[in-house]
C-alpha positions as CSV (number, residue, x, y, z in Angstrom):
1,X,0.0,0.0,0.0
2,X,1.4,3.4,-0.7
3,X,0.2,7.2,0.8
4,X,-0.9,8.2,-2.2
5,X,-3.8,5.8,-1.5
6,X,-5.4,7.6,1.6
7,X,-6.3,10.2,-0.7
8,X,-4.5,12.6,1.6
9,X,-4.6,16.5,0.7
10,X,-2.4,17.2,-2.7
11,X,-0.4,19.5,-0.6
12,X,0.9,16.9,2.1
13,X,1.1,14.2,-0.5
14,X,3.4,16.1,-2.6
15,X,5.5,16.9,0.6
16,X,5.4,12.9,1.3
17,X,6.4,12.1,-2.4
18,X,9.9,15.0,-1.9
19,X,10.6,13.4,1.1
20,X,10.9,10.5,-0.4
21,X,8.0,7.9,1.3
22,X,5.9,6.1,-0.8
23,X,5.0,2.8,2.0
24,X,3.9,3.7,5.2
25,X,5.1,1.1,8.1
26,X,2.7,-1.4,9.4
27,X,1.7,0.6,12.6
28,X,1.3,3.7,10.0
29,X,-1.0,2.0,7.7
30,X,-3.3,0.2,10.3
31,X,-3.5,3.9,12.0
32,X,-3.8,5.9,8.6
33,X,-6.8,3.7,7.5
34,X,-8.6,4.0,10.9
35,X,-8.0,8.1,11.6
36,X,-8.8,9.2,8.1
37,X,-12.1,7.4,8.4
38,X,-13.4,7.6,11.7
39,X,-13.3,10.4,14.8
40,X,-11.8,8.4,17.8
41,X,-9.3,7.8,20.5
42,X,-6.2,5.7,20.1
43,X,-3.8,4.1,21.3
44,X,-0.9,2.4,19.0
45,X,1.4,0.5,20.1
46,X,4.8,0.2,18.4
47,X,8.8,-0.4,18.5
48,X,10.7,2.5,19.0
49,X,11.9,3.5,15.5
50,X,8.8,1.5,13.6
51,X,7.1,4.6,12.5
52,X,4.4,5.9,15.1
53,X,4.4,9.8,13.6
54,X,1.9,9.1,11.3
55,X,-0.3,11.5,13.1
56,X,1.7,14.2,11.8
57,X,0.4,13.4,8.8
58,X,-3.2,13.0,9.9
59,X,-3.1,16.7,11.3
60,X,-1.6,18.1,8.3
61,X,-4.2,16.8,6.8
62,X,-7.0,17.9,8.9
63,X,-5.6,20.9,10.5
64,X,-7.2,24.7,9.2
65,X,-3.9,26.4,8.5
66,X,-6.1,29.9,7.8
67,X,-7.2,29.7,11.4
68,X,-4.5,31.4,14.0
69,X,-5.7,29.0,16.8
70,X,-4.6,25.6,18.5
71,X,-5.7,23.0,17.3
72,X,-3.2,20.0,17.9
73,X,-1.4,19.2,21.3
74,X,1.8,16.9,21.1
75,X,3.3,16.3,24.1
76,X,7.2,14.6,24.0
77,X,9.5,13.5,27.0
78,X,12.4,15.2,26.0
79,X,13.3,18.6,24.5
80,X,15.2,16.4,21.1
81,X,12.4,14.4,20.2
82,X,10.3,17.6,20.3
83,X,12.6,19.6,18.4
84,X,12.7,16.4,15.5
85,X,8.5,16.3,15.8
86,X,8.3,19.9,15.2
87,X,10.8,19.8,12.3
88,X,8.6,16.8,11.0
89,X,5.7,18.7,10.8
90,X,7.0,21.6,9.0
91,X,8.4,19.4,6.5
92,X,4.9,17.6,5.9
93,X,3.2,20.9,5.9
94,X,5.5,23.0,3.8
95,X,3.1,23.4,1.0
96,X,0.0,24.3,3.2
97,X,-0.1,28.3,3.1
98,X,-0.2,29.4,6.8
99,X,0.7,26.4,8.6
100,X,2.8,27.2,11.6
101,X,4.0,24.8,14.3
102,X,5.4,26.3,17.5
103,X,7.8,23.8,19.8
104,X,8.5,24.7,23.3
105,X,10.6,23.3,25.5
106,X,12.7,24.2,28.7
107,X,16.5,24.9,28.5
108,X,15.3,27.8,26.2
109,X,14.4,31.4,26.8
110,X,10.1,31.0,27.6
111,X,9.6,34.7,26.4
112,X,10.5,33.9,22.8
113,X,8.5,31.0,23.1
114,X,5.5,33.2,24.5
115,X,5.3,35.5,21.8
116,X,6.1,32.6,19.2
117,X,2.7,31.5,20.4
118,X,1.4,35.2,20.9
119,X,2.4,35.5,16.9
120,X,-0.3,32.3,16.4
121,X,0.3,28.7,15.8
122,X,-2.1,25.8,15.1
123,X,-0.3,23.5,16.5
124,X,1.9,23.2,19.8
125,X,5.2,20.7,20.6
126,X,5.7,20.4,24.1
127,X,7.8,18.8,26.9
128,X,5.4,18.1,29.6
129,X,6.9,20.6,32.5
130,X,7.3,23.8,30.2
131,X,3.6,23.5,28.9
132,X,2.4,23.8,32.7
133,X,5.2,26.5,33.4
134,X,3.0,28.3,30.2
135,X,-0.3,27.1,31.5
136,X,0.4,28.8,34.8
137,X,1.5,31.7,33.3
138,X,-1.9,31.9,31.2
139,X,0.5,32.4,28.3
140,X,-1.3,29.6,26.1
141,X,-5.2,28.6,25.0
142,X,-5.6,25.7,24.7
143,X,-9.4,25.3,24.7
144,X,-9.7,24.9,21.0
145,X,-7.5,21.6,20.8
146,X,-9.2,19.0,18.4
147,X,-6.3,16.5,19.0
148,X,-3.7,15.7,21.8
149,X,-1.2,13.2,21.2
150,X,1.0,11.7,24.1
151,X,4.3,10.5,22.1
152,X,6.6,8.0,24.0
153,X,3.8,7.9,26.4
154,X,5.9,4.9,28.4
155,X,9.1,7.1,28.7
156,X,7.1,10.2,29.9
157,X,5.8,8.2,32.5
158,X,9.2,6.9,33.3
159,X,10.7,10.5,33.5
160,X,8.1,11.1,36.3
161,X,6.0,13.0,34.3
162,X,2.2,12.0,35.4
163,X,1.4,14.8,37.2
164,X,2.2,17.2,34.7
165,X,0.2,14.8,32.4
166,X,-2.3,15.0,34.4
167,X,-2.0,18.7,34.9
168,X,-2.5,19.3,31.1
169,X,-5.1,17.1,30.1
170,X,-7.6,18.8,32.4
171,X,-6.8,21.6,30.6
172,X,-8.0,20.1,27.3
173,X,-11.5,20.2,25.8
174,X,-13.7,17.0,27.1
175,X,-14.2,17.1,23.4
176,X,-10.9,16.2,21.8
177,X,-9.5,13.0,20.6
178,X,-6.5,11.4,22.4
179,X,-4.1,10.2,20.6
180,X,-1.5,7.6,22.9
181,X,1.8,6.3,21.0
182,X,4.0,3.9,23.2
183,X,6.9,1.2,22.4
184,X,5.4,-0.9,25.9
185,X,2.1,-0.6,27.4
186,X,2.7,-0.9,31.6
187,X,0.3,-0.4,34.1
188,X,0.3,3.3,34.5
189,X,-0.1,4.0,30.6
190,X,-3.4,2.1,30.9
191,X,-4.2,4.1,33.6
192,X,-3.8,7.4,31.7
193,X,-5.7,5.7,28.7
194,X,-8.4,4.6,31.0
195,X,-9.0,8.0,32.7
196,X,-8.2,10.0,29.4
197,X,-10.0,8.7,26.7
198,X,-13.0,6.8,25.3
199,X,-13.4,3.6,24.3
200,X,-9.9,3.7,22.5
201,X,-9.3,2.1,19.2
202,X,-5.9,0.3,20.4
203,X,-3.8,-0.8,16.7
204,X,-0.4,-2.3,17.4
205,X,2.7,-3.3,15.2
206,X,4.1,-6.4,16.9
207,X,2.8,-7.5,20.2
208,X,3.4,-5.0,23.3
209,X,6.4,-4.4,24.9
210,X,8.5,-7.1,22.0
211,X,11.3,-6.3,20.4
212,X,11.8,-5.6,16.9
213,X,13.0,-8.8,14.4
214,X,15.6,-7.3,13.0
215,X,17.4,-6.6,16.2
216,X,20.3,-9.2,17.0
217,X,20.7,-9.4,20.7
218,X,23.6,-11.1,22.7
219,X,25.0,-10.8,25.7
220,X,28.8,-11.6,27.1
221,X,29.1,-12.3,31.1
222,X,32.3,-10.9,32.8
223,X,33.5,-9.6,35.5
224,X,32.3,-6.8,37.5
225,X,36.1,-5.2,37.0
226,X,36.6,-6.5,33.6
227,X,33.1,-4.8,32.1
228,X,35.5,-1.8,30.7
229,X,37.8,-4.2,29.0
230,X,35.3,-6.1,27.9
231,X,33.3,-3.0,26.2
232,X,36.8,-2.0,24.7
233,X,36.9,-5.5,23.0
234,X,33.0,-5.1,21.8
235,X,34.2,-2.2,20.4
236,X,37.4,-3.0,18.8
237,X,35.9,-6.2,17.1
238,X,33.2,-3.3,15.3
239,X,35.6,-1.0,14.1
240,X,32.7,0.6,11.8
241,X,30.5,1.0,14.8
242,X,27.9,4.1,15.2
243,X,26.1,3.5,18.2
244,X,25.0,4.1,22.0
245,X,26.3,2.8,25.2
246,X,24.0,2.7,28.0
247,X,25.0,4.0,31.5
248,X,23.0,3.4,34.9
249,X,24.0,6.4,36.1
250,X,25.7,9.9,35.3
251,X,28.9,9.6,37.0
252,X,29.5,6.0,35.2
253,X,28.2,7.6,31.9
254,X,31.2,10.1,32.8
255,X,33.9,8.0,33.5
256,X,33.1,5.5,30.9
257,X,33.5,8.4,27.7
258,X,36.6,9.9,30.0
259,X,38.2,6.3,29.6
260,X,37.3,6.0,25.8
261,X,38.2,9.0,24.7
262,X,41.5,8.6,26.8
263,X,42.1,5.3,25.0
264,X,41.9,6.7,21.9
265,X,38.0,6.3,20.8
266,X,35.7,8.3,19.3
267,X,33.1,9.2,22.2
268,X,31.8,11.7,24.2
269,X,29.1,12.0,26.7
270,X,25.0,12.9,27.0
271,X,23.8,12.9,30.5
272,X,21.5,15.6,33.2
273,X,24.8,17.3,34.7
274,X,25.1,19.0,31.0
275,X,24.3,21.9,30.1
276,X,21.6,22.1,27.5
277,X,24.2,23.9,25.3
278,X,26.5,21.1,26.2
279,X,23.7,18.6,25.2
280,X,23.0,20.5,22.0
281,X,27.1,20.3,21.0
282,X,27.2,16.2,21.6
283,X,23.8,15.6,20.0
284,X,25.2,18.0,17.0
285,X,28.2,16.2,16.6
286,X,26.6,12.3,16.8
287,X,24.0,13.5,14.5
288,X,27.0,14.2,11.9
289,X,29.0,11.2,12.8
290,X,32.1,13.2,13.9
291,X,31.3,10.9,16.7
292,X,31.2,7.0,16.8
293,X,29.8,6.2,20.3
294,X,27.6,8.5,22.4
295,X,27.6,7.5,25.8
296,X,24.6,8.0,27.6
297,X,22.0,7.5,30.9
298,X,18.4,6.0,30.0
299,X,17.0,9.4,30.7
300,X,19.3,11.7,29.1
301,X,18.7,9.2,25.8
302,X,14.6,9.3,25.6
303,X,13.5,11.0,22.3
304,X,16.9,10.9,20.4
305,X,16.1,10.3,17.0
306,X,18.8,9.5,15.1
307,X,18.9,7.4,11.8
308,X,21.1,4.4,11.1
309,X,22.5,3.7,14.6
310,X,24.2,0.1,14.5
311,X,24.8,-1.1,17.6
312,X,23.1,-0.1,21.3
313,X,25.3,-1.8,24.3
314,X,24.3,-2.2,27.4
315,X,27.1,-1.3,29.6
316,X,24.9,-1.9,32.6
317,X,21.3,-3.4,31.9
318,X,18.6,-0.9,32.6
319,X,16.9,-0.9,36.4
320,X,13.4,-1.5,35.0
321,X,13.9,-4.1,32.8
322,X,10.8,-3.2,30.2
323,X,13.4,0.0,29.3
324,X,15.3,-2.8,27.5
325,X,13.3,-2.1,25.2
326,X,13.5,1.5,24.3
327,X,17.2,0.8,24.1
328,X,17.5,-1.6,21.5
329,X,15.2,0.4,19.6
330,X,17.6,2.5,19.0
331,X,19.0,0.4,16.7
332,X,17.4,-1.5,13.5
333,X,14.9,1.6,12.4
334,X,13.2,2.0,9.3
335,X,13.8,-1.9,8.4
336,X,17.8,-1.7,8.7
337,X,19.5,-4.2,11.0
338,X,20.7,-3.9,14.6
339,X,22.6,-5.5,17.1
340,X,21.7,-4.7,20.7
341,X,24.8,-5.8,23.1
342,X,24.8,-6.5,26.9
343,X,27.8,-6.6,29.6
344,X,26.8,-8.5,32.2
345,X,27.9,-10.2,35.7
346,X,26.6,-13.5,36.7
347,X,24.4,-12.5,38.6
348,X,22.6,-11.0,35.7
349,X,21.9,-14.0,34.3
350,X,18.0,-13.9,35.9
351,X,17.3,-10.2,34.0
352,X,18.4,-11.7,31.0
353,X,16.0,-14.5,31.2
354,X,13.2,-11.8,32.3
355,X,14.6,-9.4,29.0
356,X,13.9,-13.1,27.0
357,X,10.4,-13.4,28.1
358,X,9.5,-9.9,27.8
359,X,10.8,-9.3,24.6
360,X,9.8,-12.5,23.1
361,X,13.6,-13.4,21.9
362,X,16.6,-15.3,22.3
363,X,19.7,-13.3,23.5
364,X,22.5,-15.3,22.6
365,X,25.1,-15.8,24.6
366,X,28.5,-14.6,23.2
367,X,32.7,-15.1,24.0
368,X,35.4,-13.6,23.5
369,X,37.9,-15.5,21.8
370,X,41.9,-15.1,22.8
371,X,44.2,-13.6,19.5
């Protein structure tokens, strides 16, 4: 099946057609079908990486671009993957006269942002805690919102985020759709969906919380004190690698990128005790490959969106073990190949079986081999 039969609005489809789609993914066809036809909730469920902003092109398609209001609400977990949604947009909607997409986020000055929005938008890209900070401030309307969409609904939940959800929701018309997009589907998602929204239309590309199939995943058990020689040998035996090393915590995130770039490695690190101009310089730099490895905590990692990553290693394996998932995803997007790597201790060995069942897959267990 192709876009161009959705009968979509001339002026998105030739957008589509420059950027050069003609399939949509699985998760975007089932949705496509069901939101072009029918006025309801959702919730789709998805791999990280499959495909899931195919509601961008639903509200392009919908959206009044003559009108100064707003009229669609996306909220994202992190200020990158609101900054790559917002680009999105204006890149499906750069034919439709009028169309203006406003992101806001924190880390940036909020009275630019204000009279961005002052200026008039239709539609609004927002981390959770700066959209309350405007809220409060009664620096945004949003009582003519047709659609809200909660991106990476798992990993705003996971960043601590349901209060603000919360928080903004209430602020919505009772009248709007909801819109829920999430790689796993744990308790307190259903809990939003339940409270939130009506008799949801649930679509879902693979089975929830599974990992994609053209992820290879393996696993190599070491010592606690050999894990750093044991990631320099991962590395060494993928000279051609471009990809992310996951870090429980900051300071480890630290040392580990101190210690590669020491030995001679292309790396650098992407964690909270940056500042966001540090954050933007990394994130620049991976995005052009000047850098190889980007070394990085779960948190400061949610929303990077970043094409053709090859391999995600697990330097430590996550403390919630469904966040195994949003890592791998990194990897293996837009129907490319992955490998998804773990370091572990012996005493790992029960997460890995709990990763196995959760994910539905084998993780192979791997050696490495004296020269």
């Amino acid at each position: 099946m192709t876009f161009e039969q959705f009968g979509l609005d001339s002026r998105l489809q030739q957008a589509i057609s420059e950027m050069g789609f003609t399939s949509p993914t699985p998760i975007q066809q089932q949705t496509l079908a069901k939101l072009l036809t029918e006025k309801t909730d959702l919730i789709g469920l998805a791999q990280t990486g499959t495909g899931k902003q195919q509601h961008l092109v639903y509200q392009c398609h919908n959206i009044d671009s003559e009108s100064r209001t707003i009229q669609g609400l996306i909220l994202s977990p992190t200020r990158e993957l609101g900054m790559q949604i917002s680009k999105d947009m204006v890149n499906y909607g750069k034919h439709m006269k009028g169309l203006k997409v406003v992101a806001v986020y924190g880390g940036a000055r909020i009275d630019q942002q204000i009279k961005d929005i002052r200026n008039g938008c239709q539609v609004i890209v927002a981390t959770p805690g700066r959209l309350v900070d405007l809220i409060e401030r009664k620096a945004i309307d949003l009582s003519n919102v047709q659609i809200t969409v909660l991106d990476e609904a798992d990993e705003m939940l996971n960043m601590g985020f349901k209060d603000d959800l919360d928080f903004i929701l209430d602020k919505t018309p009772k009248t709007k759709n909801t819109w829920l997009f999430s790689a796993t589907m744990p308790r307190e998602v259903a809990q939003i969906a339940k409270r939130y929204m009506e008799s949801p239309m649930e679509l879902s590309a693979g089975n929830k919380n599974e990992g994609a199939d053209n992820i290879e995943h393996v696993y190599y058990v070491v010592q606690g004190r050999n894990r750093y020689a044991a990631l320099k040998r991962v590395v060494d035996s993928n000279p051609d690698i471009f990809g992310i090393i996951f870090c429980r915590t900051r300071a480890e995130t630290q040392e580990v990128a101190d210690g590669l770039i020491k030995d001679g490695y292309s790396a650098d690190s992407l964690h909270g005790d940056l500042s966001q101009s540090q954050r933007d310089f990394v994130m620049k730099r991976f995005r052009a490959r000047s850098l190889q490895m980007l070394v990085a905590t779960d948190v400061a990692a949610r929303g990077i969106d970043v094409n053709d990553i090859t391999h995600v290693i697990n330097y430590n394996l996550p403390e919630e073990t469904e966040n195994y998932t949003h890592r791998s995803g990194r990897t293996a997007r837009a129907g490319k190949k992955g490998k998804s790597i773990a370091i572990v201790t012996s005493k790992d060995l029960g997460r890995i079986r709990d990763i196995e069942r959760i994910i539905k897959k084998h993780l192979l267990k791997e050696v490495f081999y004296r020269c």
